[in-house]
C-alpha positions in Angstrom: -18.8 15.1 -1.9 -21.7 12.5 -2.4 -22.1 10.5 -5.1 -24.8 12.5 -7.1 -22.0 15.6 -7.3 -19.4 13.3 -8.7 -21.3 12.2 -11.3 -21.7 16.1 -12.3 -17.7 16.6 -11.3 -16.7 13.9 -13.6 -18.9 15.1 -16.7 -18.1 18.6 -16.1 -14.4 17.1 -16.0 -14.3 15.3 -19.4 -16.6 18.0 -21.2 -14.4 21.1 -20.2 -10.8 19.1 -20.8 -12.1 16.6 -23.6 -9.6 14.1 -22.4 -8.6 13.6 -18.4 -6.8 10.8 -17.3 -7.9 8.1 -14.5 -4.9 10.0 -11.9 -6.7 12.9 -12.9 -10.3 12.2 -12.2 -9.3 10.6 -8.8 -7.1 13.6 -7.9 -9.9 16.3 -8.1 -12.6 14.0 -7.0 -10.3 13.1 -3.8 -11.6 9.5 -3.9 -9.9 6.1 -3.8 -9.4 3.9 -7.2 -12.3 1.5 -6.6 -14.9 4.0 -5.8 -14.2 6.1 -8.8 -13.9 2.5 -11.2 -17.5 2.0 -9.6 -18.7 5.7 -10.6 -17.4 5.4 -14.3 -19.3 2.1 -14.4 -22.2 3.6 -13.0 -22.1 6.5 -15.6 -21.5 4.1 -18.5 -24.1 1.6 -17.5 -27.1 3.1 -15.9 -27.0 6.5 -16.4 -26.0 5.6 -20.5 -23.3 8.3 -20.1 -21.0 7.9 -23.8 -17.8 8.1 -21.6 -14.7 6.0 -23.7 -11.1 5.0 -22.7 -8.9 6.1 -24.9 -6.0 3.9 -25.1 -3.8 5.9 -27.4 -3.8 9.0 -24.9 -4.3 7.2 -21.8 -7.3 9.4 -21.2 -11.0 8.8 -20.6 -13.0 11.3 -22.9 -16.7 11.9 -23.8 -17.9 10.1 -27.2 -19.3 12.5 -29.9 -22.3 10.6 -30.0 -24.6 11.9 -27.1 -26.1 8.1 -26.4 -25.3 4.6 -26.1 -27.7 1.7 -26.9 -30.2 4.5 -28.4 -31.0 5.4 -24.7 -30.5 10.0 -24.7 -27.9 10.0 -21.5 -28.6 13.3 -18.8 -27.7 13.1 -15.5 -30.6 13.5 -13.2 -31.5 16.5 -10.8 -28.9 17.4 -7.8 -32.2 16.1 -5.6 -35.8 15.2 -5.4 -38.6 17.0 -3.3 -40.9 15.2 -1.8 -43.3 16.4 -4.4 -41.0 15.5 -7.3 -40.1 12.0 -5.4 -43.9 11.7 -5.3 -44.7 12.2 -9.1 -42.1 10.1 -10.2 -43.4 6.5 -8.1 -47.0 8.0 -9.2 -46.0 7.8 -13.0 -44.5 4.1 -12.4 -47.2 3.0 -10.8 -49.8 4.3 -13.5 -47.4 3.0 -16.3 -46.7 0.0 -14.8 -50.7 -0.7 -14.1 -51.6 -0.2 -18.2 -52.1 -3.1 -19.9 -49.0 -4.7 -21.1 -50.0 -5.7 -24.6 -51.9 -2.5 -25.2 -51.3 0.5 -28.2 -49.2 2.5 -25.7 -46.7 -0.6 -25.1 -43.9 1.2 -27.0 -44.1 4.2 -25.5 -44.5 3.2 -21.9 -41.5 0.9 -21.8 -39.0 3.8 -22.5 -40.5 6.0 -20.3 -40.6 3.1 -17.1 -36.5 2.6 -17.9 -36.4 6.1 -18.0 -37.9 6.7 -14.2 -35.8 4.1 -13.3 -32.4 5.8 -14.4 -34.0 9.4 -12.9 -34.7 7.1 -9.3 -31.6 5.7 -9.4 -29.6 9.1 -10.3 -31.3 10.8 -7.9 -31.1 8.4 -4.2 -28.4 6.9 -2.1 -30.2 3.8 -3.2 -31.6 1.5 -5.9 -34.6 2.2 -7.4 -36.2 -1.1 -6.0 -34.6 -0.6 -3.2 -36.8 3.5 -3.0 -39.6 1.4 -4.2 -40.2 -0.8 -1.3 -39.7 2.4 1.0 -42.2 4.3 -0.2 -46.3 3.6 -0.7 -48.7 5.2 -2.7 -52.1 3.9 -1.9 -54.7 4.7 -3.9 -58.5 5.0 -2.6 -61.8 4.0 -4.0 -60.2 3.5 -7.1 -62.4 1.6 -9.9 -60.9 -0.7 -12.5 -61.1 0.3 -16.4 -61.3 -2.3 -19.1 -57.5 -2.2 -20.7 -59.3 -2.4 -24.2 -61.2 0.7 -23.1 -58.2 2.5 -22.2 -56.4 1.4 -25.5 -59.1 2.5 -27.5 -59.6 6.1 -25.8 -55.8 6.5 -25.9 -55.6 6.0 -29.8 -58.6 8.4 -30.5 -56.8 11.3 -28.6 -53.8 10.3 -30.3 -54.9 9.6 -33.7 -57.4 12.8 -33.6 -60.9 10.3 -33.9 -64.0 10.0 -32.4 -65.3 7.1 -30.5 -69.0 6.0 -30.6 -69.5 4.6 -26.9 -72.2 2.8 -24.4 -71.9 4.4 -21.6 -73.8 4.3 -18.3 -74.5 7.3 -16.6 -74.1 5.9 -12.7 -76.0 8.9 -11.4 -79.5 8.3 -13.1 -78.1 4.9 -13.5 -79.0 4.9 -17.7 -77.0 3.7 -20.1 -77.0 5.4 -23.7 -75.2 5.6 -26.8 -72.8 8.3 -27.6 -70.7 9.8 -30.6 -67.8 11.6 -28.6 -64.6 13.4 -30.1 -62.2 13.0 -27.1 -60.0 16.2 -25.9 -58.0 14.9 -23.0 -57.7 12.1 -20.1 -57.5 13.4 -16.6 -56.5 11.0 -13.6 -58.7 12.5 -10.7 -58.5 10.7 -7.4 -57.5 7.8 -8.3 -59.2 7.2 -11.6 -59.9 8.1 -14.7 -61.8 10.5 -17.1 -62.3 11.7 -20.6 -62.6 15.3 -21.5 -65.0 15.2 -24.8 -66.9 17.1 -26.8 -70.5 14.7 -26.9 -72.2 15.1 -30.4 -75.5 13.8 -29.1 -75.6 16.4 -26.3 -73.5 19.0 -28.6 -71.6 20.4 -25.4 -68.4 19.5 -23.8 -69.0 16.9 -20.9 -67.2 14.7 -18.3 -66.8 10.7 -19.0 -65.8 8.4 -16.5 -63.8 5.5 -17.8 -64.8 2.6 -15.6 -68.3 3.4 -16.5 -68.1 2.9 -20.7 -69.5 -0.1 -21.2 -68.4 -0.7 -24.8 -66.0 1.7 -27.3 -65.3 1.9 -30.8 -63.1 3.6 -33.2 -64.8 5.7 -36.0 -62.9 6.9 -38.7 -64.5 10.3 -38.6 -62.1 13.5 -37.3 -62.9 14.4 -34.2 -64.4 17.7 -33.2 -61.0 20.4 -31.6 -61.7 22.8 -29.0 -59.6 25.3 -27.7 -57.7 24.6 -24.3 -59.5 28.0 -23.1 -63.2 26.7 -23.9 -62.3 23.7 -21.9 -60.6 25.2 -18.9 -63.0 27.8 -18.3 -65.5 24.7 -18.4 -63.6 22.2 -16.1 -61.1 24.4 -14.6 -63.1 27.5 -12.2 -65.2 25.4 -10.0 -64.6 22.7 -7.2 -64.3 18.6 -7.9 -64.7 17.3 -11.2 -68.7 18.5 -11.9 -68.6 21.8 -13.7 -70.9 24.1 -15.6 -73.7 26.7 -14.7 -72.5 29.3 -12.3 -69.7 29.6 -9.9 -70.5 30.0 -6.5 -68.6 30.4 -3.2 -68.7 28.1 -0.5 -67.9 29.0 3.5 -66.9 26.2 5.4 -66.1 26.6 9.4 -64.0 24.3 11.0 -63.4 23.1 14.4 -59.9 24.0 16.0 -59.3 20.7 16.0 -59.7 19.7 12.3 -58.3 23.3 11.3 -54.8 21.9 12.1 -55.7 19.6 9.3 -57.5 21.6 6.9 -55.4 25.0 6.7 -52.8 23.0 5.4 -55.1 21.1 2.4 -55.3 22.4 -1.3 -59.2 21.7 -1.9 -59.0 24.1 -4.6 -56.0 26.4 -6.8 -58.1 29.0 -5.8 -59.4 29.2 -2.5 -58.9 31.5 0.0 -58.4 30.7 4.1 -58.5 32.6 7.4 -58.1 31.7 10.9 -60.7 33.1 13.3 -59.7 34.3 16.7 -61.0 30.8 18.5 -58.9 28.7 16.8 -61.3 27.6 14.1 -60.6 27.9 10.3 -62.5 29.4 7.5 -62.3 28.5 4.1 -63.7 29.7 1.1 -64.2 27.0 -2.0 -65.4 28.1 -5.4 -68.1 25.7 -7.1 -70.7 25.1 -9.9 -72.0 21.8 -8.6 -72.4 21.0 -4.6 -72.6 16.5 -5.2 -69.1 16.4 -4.9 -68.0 18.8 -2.5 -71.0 17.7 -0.2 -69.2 14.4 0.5 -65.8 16.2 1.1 -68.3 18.4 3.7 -69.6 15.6 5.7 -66.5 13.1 5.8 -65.3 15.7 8.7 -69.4 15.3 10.6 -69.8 17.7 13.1 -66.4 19.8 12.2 -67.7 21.6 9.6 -70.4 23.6 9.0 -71.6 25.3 6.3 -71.6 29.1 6.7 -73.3 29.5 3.2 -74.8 30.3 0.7 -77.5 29.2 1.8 -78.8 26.3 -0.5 -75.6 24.5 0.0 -76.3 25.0 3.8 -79.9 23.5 3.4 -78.4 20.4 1.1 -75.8 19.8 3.9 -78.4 19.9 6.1 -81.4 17.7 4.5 -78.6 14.7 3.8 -77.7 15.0 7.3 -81.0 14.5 8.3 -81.6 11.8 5.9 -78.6 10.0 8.0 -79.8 10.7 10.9 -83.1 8.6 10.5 -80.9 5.4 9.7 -79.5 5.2 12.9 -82.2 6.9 15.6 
């Protein structure tokens, strides 16, 4: 029995019998006295299980208040997938990148000891110790002013609008806008702001690294439906969206189809293997900018089956490369 299971045993023990003594415990957990001192400390101390001695009865017990030091106590999961592993040092390391004086202060430090207890719970080992094990490296990721963030964060929260500067890196203008934020979404590595913009009076896409300046209006911010928005941002490949959905083919080499047939590009995309060895895929999309550079990072391994003005947009960037180096 490891560790994890006699944290569950010993609960499980002091819930069903309401009062077990120590001979007890270490007689069905078949352990020896210092291991099981070390669990109930454990319990008591990190995972803020309300577990009491009872010196009248001689018996441990569970308190009838569910916490201790105002922290909720539930043991954590049996075991962590790789995925679950993966989210959990992924929500760290955002938290632990926000700004440390900013609005959501009181809410992220909770929520860090919180990942900690859950880490802790849930691995042979320390938390720090899982920490140092394991990377997450994040690529091309651009840095957002913490006063920004702050100020985004309250208007979603407190239901405003924000009036912003923001440069639009593609035609490379900057103008002003009157925005009633609906959600943040972290996207590769950074982040953007789902909004309704006044000025444009349509839903749009705002990267956060490229608002220049952001204020807080008193006015109450425009509310649309999560079924407007997802049938906006949701269908179509990357984060551009709007205008009609289209289907991209993309043939790959046998050699980069042992990569690719195992790669989520979109929820709903659809993949065959062809007789040779190569790899179709099939990638729904509104807008080709982004999905263009996912097309040529693999060069010669892919190519572009159709429709036909993605093929030729492929194909007149590729030529446009080709002049720079013959």
């Amino acid at each position: 029995m490891d560790r994890t299971e006699r944290f569950y045993k010993i609960e499980a023990l002091l819930r069903q019998r309401q009062a077990v003594s120590f001979a007890a415990l270490q007689a069905e957990l078949e352990v020896s006295r210092s291991t099981l001192i070390r669990d109930l400390a454990y319990l008591r101390t990190r995972m803020h299980a309300p577990i009491e001695w009872d010196r009248a009865s001689g018996c441990y017990r569970m308190a009838e208040a569910g916490h201790q030091q105002g922290m909720p106590h539930q043991l954590p999961g049996m075991w962590f997938s790789s995925a679950e592993i993966h989210a959990l040092l992924t929500m760290q390391h955002l938290l632990a990148n926000l700004d440390a004086g900013g609005v959501l202060t009181p809410h992220v430090a909770p929520l860090m000891a919180r990942l900690n207890t859950l880490l802790e719970g849930g691995a042979d080992h320390d938390a720090e110790q899982l920490r140092r094990r394991v990377r997450i490296i994040g690529l091309a990721q651009r840095a957002v002013q913490p006063t920004h963030f702050q100020r985004v964060g309250t208007a979603l929260v407190q239901r405003k609008r924000l009036a912003l500067s923001y440069l639009a890196r593609g035609s490379g203008q900057a103008t002003e806008r009157e925005v009633s934020p609906l959600r943040l979404v972290h996207y590769r590595g950074n982040w953007y702001l789902d909004a309704w913009c006044h000025l444009r009076n349509d839903l749009r896409n705002f990267a956060l690294d490229a608002i220049r300046e952001a204020r807080l209006l008193d006015t109450t911010a425009k509310e649309v439906p999560d079924a407007k928005l997802n049938a906006l941002f949701a269908p179509s490949y990357g984060l551009f969206s709007g205008g009609r959905i289209l289907w991209a083919r993309l043939l790959f080499t046998p050699e980069r189809a042992r990569w690719v047939a195992y790669e989520q590009w979109h929820p709903e995309q659809k993949g065959e293997w062809q007789g040779d060895g190569r790899y179709l895929l099939r990638i729904p999309y509104a807008d080709h900018r982004e999905l263009i550079m996912d097309i040529l990072k693999h060069g010669a391994h892919c190519e572009v089956l159709g429709p036909a003005s993605l093929r030729q947009a492929v194909a007149a960037e590729a030529g446009k490369m080709a002049k720079k180096y013959f």
